[in-house]
TORBABA-87664 format. One line per 8 residues: their letters; for each residue x, y negated, z of N, C-alpha, C, CB. Coordinates in steps of 0.1 Angstrom, whole numbers, plus 5000, padded with zeros to 4 digits. Each point is the difference from the previous one (the first is absolute). Glycine has a CB too. Layout:
N
a) X:Y:Z:X:Y:Z:X:Y:Z:X:Y:Z ~ ...
***
This chain:
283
xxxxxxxx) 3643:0642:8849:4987:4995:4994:4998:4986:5006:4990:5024:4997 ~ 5009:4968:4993:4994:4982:5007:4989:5002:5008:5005:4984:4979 ~ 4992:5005:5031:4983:5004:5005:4991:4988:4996:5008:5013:5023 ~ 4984:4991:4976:4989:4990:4998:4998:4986:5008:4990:5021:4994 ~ 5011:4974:5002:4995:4985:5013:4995:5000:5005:5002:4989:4996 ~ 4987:5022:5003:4987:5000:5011:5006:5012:5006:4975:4990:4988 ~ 5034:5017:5015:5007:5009:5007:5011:5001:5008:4989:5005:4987 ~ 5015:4984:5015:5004:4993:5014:4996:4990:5006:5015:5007:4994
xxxxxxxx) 4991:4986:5016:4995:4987:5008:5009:4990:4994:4993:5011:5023 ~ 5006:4980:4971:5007:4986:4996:4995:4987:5015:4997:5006:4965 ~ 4995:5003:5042:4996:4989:5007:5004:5004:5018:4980:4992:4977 ~ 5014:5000:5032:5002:5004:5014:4991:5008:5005:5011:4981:5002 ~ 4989:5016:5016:4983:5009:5003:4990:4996:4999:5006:5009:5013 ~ 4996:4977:4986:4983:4995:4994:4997:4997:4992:4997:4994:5011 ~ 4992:5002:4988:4993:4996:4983:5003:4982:5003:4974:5024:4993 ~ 5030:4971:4993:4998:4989:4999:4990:4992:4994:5018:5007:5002
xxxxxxxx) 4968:4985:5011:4991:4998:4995:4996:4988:4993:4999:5014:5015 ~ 5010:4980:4979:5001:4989:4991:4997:5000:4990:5010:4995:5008 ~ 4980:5014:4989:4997:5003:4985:4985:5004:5000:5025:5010:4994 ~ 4967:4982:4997:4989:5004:4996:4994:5012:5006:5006:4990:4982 ~ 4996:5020:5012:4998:5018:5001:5000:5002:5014:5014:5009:4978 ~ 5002:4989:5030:5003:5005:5010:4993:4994:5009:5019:5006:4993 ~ 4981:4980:5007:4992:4993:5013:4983:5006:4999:5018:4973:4998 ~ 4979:5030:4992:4987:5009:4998:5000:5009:5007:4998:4997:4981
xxxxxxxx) 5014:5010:5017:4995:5016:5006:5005:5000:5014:5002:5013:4978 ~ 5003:4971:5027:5003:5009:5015:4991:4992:5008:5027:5007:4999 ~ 4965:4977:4996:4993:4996:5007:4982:4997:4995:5027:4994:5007 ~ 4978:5013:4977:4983:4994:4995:4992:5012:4997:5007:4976:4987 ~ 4995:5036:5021:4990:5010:4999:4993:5004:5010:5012:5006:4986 ~ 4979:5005:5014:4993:5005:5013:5007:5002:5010:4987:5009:4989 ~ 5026:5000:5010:5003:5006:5017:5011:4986:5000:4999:5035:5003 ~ 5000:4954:4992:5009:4990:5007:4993:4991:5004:5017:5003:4989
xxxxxxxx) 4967:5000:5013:4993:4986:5007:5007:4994:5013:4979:5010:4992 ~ 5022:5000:5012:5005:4994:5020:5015:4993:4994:4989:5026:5024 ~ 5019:4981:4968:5012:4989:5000:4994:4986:4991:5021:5022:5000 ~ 4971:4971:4993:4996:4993:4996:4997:4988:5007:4996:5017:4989 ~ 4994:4992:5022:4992:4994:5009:5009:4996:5007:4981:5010:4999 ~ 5030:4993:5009:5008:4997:5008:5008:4989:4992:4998:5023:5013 ~ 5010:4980:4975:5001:4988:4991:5000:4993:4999:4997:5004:4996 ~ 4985:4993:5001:4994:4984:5000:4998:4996:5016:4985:5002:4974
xxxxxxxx) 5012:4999:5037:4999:5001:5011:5014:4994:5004:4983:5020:5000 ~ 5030:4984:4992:5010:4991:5009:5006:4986:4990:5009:5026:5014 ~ 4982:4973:4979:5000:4990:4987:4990:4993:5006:5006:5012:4979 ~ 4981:4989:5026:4993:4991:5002:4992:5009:5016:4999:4987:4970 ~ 5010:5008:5039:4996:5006:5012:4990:4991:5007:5023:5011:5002 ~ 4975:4978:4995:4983:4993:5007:4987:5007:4994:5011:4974:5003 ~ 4990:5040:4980:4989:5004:5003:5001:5016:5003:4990:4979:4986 ~ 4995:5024:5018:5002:5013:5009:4992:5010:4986:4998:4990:5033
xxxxxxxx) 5013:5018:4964:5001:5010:4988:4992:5012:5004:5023:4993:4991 ~ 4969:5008:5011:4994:5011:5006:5005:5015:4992:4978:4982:5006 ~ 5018:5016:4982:5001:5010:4991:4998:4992:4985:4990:5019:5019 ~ 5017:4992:4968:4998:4995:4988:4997:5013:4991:5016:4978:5003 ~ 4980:5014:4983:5002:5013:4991:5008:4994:4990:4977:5012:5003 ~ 5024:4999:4985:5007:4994:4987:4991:4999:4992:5019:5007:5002 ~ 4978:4980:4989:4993:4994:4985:5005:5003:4986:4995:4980:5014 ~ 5005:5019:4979:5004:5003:4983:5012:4988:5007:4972:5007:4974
xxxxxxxx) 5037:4997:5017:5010:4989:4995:4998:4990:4990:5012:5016:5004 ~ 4983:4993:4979:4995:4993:4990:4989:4994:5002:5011:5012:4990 ~ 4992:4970:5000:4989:4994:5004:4994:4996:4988:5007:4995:5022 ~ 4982:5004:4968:4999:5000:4990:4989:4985:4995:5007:5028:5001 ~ 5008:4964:4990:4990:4985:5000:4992:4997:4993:5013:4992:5007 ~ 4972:5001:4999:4991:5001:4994:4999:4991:4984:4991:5005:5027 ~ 5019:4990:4971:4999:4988:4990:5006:5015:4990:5005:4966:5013 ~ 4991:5032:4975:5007:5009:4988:5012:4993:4997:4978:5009:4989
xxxxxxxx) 5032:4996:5006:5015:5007:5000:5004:4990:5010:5006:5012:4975 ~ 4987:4986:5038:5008:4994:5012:5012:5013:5004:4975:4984:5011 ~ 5032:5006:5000:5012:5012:5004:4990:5006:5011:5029:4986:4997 ~ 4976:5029:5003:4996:5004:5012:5011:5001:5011:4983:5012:4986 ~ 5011:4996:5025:5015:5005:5012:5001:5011:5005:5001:4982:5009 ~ 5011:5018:4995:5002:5010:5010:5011:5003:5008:4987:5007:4988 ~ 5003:4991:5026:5006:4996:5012:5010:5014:5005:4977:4982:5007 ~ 5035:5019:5007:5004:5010:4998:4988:5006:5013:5029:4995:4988
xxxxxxxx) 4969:4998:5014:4992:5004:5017:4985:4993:5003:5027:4999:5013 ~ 4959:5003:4988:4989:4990:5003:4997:5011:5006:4992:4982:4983 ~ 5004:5011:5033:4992:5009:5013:4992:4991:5001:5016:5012:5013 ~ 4972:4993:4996:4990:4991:5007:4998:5003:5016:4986:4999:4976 ~ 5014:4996:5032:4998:5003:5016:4986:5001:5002:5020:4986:5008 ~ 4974:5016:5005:4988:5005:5010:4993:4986:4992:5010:5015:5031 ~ 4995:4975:4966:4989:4988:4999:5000:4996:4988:5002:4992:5021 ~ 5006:5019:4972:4994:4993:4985:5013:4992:4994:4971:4994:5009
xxxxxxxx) 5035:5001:4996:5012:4991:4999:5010:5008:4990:4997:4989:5024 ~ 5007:5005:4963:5010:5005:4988:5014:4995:5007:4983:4997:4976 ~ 5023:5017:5020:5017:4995:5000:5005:5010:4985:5006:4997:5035 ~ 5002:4990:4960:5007:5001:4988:5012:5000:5006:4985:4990:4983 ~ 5024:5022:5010:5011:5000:5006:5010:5003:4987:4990:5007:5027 ~ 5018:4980:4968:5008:5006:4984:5017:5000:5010:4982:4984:4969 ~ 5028:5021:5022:5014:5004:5002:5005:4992:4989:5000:5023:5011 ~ 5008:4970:4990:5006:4993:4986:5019:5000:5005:4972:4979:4991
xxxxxxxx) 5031:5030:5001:5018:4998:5002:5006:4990:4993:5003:5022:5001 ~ 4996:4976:4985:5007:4987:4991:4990:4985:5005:5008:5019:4972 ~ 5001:4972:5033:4990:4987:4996:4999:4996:4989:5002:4993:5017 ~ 4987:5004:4980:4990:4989:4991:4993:4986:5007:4994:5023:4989 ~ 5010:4974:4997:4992:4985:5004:4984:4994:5001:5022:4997:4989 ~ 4968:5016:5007:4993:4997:5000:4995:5011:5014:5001:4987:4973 ~ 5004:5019:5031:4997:5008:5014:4985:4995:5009:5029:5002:5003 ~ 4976:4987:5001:4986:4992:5007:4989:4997:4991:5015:4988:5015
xxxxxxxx) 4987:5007:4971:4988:5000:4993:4991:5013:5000:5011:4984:4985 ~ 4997:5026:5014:5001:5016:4994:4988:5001:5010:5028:5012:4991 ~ 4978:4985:5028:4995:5007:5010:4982:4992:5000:5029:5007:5016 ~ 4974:4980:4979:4985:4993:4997:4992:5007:4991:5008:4978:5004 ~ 4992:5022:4986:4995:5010:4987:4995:5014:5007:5018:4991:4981 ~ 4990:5017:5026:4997:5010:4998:4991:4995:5013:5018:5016:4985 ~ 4978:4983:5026:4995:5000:5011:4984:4992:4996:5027:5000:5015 ~ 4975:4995:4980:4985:4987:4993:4992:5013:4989:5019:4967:4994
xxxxxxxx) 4989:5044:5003:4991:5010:4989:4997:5004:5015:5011:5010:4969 ~ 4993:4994:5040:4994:5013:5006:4988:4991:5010:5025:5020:4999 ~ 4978:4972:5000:4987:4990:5007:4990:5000:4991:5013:4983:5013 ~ 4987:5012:4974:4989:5005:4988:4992:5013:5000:5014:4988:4986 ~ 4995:5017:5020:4993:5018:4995:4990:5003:5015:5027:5015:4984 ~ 4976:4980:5026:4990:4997:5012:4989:4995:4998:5014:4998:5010 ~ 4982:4996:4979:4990:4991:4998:4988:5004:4986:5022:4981:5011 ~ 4969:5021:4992:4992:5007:4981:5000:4986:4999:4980:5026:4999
xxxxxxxx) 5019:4979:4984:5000:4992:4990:4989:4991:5003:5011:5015:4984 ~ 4989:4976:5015:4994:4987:5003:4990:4996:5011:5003:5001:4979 ~ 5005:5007:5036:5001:4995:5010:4998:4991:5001:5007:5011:5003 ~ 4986:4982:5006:4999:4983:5007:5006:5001:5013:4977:4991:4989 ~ 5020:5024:5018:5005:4997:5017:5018:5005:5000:4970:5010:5015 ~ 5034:4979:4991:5014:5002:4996:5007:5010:5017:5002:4970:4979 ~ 4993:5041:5016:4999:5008:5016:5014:5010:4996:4967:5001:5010 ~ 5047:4998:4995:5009:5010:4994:5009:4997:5012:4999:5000:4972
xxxxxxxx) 5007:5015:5034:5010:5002:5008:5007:4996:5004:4998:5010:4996 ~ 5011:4979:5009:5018:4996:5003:5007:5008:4991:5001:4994:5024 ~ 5008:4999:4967:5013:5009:4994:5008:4996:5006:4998:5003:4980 ~ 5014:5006:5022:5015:4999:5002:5009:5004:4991:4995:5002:5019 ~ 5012:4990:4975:5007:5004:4988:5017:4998:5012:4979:4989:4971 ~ 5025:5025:5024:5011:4999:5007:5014:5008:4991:4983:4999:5024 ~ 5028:4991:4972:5010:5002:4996:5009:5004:5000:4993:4993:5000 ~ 5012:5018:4999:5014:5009:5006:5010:4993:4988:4989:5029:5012
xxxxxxxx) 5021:4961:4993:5013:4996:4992:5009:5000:4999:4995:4993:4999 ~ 5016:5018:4992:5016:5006:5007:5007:4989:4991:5000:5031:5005 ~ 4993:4952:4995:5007:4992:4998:4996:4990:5008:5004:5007:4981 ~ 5003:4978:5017:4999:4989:5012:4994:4987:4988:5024:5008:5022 ~ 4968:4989:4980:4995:4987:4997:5004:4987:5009:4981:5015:4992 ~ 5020:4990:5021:5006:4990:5011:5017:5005:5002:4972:4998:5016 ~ 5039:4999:4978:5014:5001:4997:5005:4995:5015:5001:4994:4971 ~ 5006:5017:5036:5006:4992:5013:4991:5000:5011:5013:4985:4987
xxxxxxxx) 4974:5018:5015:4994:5002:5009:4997:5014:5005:4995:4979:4992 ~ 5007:5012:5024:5000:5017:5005:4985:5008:5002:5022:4992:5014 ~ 4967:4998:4982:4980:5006:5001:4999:5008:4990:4986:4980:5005 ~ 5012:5035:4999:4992:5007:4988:4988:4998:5001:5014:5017:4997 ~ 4977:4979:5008:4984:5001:5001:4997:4984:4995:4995:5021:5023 ~ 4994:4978:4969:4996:4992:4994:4988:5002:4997:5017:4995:4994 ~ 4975:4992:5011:4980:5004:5000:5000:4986:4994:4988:5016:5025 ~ 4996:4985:4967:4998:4992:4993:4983:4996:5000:5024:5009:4989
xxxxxxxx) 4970:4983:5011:4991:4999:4998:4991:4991:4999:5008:5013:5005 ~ 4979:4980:4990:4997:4989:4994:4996:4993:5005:4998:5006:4987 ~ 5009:4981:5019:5002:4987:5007:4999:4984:4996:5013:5017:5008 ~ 4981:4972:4997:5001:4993:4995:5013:4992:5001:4978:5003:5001 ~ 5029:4991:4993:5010:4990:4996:5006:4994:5015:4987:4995:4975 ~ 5006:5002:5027:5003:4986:5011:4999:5008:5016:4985:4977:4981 ~ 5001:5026:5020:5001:5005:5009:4996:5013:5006:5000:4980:4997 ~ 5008:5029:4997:5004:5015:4998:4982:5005:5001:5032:5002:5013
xxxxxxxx) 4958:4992:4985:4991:5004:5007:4992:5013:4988:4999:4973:5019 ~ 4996:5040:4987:5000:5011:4993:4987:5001:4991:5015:5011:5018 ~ 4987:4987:4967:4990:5000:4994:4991:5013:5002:5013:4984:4985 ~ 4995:5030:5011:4994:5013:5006:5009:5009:4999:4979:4996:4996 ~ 5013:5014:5018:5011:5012:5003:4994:5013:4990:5006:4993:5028 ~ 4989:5004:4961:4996:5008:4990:5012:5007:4994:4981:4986:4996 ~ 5029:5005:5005:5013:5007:4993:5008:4996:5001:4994:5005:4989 ~ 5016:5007:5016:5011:4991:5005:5015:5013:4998:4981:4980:5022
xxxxxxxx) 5029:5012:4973:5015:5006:4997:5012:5001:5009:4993:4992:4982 ~ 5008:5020:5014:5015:5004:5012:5009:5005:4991:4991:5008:5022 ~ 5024:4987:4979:5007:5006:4992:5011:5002:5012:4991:4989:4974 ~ 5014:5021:5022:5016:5006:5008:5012:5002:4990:4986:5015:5018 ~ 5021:4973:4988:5017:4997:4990:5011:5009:4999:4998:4978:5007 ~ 5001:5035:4994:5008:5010:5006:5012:4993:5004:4990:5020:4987 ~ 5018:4974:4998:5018:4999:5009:4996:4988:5007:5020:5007:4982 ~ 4973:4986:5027:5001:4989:5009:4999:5010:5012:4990:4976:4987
xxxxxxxx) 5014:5035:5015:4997:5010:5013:5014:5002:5005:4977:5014:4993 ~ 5033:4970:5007:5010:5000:5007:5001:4999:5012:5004:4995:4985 ~ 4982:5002:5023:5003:5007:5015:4997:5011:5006:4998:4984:5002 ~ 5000:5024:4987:4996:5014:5005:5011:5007:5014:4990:5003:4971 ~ 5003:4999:5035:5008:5007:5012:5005:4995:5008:5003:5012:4990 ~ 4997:4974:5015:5005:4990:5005:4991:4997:5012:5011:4992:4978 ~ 4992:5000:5032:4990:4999:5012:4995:4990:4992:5010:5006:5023 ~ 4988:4989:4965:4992:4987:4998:4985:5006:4989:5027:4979:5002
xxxxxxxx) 4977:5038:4994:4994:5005:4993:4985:5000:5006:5022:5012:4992 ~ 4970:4987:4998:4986:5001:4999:4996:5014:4997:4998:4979:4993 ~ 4993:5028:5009:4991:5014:4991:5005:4998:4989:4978:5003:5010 ~ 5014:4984:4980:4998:5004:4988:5016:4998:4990:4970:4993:5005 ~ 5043:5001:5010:5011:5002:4995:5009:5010:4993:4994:4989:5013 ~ 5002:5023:4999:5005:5013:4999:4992:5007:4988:5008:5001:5027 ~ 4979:4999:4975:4994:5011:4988:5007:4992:4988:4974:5010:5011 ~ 5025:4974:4986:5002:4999:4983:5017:5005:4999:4980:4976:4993
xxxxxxxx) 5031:5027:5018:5009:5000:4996:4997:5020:4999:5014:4970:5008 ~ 4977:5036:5002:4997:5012:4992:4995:5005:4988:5001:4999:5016 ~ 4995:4993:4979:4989:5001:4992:5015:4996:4985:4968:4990:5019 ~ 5041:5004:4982:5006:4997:4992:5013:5008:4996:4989:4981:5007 ~ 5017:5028:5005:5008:5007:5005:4996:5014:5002:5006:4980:5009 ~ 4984:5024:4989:4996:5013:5003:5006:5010:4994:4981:4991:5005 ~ 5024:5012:4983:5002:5007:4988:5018:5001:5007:4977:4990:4975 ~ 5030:5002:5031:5011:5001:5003:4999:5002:5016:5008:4987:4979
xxxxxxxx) 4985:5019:5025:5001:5003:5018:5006:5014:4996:4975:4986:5015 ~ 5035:5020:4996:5005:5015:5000:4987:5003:5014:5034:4999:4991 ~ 4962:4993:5013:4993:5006:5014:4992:4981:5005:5026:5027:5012 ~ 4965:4984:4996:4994:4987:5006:5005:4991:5009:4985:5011:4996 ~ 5017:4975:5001:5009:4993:5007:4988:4998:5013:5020:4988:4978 ~ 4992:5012:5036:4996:4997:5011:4990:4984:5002:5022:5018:5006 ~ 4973:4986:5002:4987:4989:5008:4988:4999:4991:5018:4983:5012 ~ 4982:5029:4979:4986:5000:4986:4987:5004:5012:5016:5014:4969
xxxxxxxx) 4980:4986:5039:4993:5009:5008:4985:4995:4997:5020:5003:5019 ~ 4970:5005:4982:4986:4997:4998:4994:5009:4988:5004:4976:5008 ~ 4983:5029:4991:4996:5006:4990:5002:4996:4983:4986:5006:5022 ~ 5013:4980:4982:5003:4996:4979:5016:5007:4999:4986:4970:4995 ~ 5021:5028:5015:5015:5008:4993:5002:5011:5000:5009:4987:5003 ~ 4984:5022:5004:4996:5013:5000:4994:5007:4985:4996:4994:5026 ~ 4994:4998:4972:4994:5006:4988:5007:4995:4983:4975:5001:5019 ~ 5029:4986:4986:5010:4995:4986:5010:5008:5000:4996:4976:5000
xxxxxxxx) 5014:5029:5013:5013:5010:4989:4995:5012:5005:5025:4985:4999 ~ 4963:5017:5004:4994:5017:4995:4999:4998:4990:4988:5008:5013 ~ 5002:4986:4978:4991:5001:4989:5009:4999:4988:4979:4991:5013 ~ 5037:4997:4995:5009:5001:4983:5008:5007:4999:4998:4983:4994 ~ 5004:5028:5016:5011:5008:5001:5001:5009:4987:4997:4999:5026 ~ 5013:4996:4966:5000:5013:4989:4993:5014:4998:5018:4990:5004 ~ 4991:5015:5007:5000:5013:4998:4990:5005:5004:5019:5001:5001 ~ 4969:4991:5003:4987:5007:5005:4991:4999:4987:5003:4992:5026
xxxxxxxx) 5002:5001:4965:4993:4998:4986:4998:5009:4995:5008:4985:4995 ~ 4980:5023:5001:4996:5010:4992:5011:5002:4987:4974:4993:5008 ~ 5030:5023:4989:5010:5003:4989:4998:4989:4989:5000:5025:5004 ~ 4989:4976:4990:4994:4994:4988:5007:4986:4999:4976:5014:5001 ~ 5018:4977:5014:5002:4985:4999:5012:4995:5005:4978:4998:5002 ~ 5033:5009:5005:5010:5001:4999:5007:4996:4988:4994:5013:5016 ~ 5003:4997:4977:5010:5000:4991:4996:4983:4989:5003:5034:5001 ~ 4984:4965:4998:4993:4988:4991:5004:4987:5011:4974:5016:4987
xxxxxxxx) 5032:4985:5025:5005:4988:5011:5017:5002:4991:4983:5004:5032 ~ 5021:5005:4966:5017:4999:4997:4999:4997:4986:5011:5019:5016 ~ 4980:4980:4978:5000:4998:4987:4996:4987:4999:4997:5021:4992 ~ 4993:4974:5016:4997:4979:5000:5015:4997:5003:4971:4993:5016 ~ 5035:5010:4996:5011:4993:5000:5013:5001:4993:4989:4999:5017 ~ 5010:5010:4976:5013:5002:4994:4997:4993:4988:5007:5022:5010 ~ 4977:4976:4982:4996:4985:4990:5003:4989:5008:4981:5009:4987 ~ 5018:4992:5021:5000:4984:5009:5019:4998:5002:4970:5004:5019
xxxxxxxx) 5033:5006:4980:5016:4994:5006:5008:4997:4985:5003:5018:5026 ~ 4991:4992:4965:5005:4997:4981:4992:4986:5001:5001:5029:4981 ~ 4986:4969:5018:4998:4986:4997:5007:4989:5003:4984:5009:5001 ~ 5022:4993:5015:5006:4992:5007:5013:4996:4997:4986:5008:5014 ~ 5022:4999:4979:5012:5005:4996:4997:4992:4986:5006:5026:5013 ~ 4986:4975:4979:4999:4994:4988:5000:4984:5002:4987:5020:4991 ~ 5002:4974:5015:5001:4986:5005:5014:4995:5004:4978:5004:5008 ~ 5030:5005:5000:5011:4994:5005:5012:4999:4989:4992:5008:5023
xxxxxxxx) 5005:5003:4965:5008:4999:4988:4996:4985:4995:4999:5027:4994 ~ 4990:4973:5004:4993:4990:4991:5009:4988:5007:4972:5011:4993 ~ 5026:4988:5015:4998:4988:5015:5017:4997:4994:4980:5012:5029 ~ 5030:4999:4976:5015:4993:4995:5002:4997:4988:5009:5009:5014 ~ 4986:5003:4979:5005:4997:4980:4998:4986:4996:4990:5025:4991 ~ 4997:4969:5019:4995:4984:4995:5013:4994:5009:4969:5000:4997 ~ 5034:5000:5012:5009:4986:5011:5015:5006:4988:4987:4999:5040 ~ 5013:5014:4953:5017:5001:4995:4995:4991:4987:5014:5028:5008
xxxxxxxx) 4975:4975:4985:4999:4992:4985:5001:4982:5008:4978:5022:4981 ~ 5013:4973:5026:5004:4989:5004:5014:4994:5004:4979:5005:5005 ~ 5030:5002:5002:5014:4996:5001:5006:5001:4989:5001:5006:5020 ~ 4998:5002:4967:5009:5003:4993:4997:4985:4989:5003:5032:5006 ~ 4985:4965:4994:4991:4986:4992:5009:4992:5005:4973:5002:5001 ~ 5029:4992:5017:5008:4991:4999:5007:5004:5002:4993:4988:5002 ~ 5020:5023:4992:5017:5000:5000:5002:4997:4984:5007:5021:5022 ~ 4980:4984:4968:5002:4990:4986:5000:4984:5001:4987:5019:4990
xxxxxxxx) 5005:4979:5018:4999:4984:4999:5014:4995:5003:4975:4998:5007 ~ 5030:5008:5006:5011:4995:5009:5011:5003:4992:4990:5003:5023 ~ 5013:5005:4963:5011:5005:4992:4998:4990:4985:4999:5028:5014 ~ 4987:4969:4985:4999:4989:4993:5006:4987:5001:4985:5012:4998 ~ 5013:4985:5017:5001:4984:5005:5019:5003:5004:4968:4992:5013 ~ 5040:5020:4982:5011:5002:5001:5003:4998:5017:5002:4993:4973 ~ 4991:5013:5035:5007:5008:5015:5004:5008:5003:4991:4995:5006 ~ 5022:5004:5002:5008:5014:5000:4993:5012:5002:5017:4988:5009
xxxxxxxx) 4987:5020:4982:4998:5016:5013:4997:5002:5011:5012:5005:4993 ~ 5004:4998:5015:4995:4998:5015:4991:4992:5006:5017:5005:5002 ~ 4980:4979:4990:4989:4995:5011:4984:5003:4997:5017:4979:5003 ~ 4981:5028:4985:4990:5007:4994:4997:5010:5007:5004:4995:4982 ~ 5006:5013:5023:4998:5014:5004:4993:4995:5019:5027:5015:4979 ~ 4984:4976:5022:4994:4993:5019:4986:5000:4999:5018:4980:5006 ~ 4975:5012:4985:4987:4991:5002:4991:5012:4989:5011:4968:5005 ~ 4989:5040:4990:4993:5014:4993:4999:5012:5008:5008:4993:4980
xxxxxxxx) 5005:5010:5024:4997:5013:5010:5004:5008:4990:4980:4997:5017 ~ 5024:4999:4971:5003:5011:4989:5017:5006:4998:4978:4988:4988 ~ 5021:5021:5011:5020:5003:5000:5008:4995:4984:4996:5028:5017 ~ 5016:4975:4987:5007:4987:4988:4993:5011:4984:5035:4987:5017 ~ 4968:5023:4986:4994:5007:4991:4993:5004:4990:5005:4998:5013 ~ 4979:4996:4996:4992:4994:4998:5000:4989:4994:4996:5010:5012 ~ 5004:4982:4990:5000:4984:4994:5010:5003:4994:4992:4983:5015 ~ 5019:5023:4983:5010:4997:4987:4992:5009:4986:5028:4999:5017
xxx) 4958:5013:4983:4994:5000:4994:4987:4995:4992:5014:5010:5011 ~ 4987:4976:4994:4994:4996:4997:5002:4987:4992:4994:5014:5015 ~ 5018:4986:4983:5007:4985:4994:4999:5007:4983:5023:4987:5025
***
């Protein structure tokens, strides 16, 4: 008898939290405040996180058929202070607009409608990226915030952006490694750990490969974890179809041209990657 896909493991012992859903359920619910808190705490360790809660995600815009959002993660700390916290795996080009837009609605919704006192929390809009915007650099941590031109001087700390580059966490584990080294190369890597790699020590790594440990997953969500990733690995599988079927239609374009402009075979086949085979099916 075949088994179901939700009735084995396609995956390792942890959950891989790079995903909408997952990064939800292991860091944006009730019993994961303390791993949150600890979290943002080693993200922005000059402020003191006392404690947080969790906010709605959805944010609904006031203009009619404006876009609305939704965030994967919005906490607030002891002082009132918003942290927006999205996961984005594919890059996009509009990413940074995206993280402006959405952070500027949740400052509106602080405010009643035709407010004059412009009295609203600090945001932190903070970026989890399992892509590189910065190519070749070894900084995953990136802060951002509104400065004048010339002389960096700080218009206000009303709002301000962090983003983490995951693959720039090429010094992870190295004596030159930072904190926020090692977590983004955990945070990127997790789904392929057999065990907890040595020198993880402190309560955030305690409670991160508790909380994604598979097999501690309730029957039910178990099985709805083997079933995201086993869409996620066909999705992934599809792109990479797509991805070659285009670079083989592109070579085979120019072994017509190159069979037009009368070039041999063999030197067709050198500069295509295509076998004589091939290109002789195509004349």
């Amino acid at each position: 008898m075949t088994k179901n896909a939700t009735e084995f493991s396609p995956v390792g012992k942890y959950a891989d939290v790079l995903s909408d859903r997952w990064f939800k359920r292991i860091f944006g619910w009730a019993p994961a405040k303390r791993l949150m808190q600890l979290f943002l705490s080693e993200l922005i360790p000059e402020r003191d996180i006392a404690d947080i809660s969790f906010g709605p995600q959805e944010h609904i815009n006031p203009i009619d058929e404006g876009k609305d959002i939704r965030l994967d993660v919005q906490c607030t700390d002891s002082n009132g202070d918003l942290f927006l916290v999205e996961v984005q795996v594919a890059d996009q080009d509009s990413f940074y607009d995206r993280a402006v837009f959405n952070s500027s609605m949740v400052i509106q919704e602080q405010l009643p409608p035709g407010s004059t006192v412009w009295d609203f929390g600090p945001i932190y809009f903070i970026g989890i990226m399992n892509f590189s915007r910065h190519i070749g650099s070894g900084q995953v941590l990136f802060r951002y915030a509104l400065r004048e031109n010339t002389s960096g001087e700080l218009m206000t700390d009303s709002i301000q952006y962090i983003f983490l580059e995951l693959p720039n966490c090429v010094n992870a584990f190295t004596p030159s490694a930072t904190p926020v080294d090692n977590l983004c190369y955990v945070l990127r890597n997790l789904s392929t750990f057999t065990e907890r790699p040595e020198g993880l020590e402190g309560e955030l790594y305690d409670l991160l490969f508790s909380s994604t440990e598979i097999s501690k997953f309730a029957p039910k969500e178990r099985k709805e974890y083997y079933k995201d990733m086993t869409t996620k690995k066909d999705i992934a599988n599809q792109i990479t179809f797509a991805h070659n079927k285009g670079i083989k239609e592109e070579r085979e374009a120019v072994a017509k041209k190159m069979l037009e402009d009368g070039v041999s075979i063999p030197v067709i086949c050198k500069y295509t990657d295509l076998s004589q085979q091939q290109v002789e099916a195509l004349k």
